[in-house]
N, C-alpha and C positions, 0 to 999 in steps of 0.2 A: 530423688532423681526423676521419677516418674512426673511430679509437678511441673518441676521444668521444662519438662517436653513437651508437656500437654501447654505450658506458657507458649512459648518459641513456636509451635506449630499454632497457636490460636494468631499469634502477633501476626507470622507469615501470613497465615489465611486472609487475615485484617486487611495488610497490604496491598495482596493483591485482589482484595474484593476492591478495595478503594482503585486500585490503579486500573482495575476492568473497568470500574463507573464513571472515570474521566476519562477514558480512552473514549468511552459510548457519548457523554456527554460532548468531547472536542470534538467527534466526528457530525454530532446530532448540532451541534451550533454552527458548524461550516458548511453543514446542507441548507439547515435554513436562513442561512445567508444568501441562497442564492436559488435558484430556479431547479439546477440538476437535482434529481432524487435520487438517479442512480450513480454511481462510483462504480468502473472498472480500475483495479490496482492490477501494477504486471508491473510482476520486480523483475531484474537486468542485473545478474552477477555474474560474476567469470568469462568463459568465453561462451556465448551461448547460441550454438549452431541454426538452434530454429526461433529466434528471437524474430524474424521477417514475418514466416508462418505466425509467431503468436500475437503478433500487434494487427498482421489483415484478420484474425478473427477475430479480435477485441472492436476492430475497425465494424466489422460487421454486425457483431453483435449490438453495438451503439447503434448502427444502425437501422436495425430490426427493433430494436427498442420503441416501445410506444411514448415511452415518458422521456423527457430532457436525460441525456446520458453526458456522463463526461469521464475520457480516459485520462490517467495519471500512470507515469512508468517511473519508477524508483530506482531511481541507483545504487546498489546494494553491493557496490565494487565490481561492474561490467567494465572488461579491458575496453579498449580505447575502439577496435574495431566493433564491437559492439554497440558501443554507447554513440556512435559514428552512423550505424543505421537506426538508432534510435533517433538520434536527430531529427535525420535526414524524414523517417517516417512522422515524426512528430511536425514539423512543419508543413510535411504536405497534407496530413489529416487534421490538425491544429487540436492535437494533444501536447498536454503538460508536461515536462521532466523535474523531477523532483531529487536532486540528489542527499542524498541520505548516506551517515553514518554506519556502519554495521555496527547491530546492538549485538555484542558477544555476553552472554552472560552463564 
């Protein structure tokens, strides 16, 4: 019994060593695809009261940044009035929306 766990738990560890090393890797090839080094992520789910507040300091943060920044907001299941000023702020700063599945696991 004790064999098999220590199986099962080496396999798991396996996995997600492997899935941390392509997570690094996909992130580390769509930077040098492109000029930005930095990545701001601001995920958007439910209903989120100060979603305004956290994109103007994403906003600022970018741009107090010395190096090329680029904001990305993930949809992460934000209701409609949410994703509504997400837009709205994304087009007048000329940030990305990326809508995305929730990963429940």
């Amino acid at each position: 019994m004790e064999t098999g766990l220590v199986l099962i738990i080496a396999v798991f560890a396996l996995a997600a060593l492997v899935e941390c090393f392509c997570g690094f890797a996909s992130i580390r090839a769509a930077l040098s695809n492109k000029e930005e080094r930095t990545v701001i992520l601001i995920p958007a789910f439910g209903n989120m009261e100060d979603i305004e507040y956290v994109l103007r300091q994403a906003a600022a943060m970018a741009e107090r940044s010395d190096m090329p920044c680029r904001c990305v907001i993930c949809d992460m299941g934000a209701d409609e009035e949410t994703m509504e000023i997400c837009r709205r702020f994304a087009e007048e700063f000329g940030f990305e929306i990326e809508e995305a599945e929730p990963d429940i696991r």
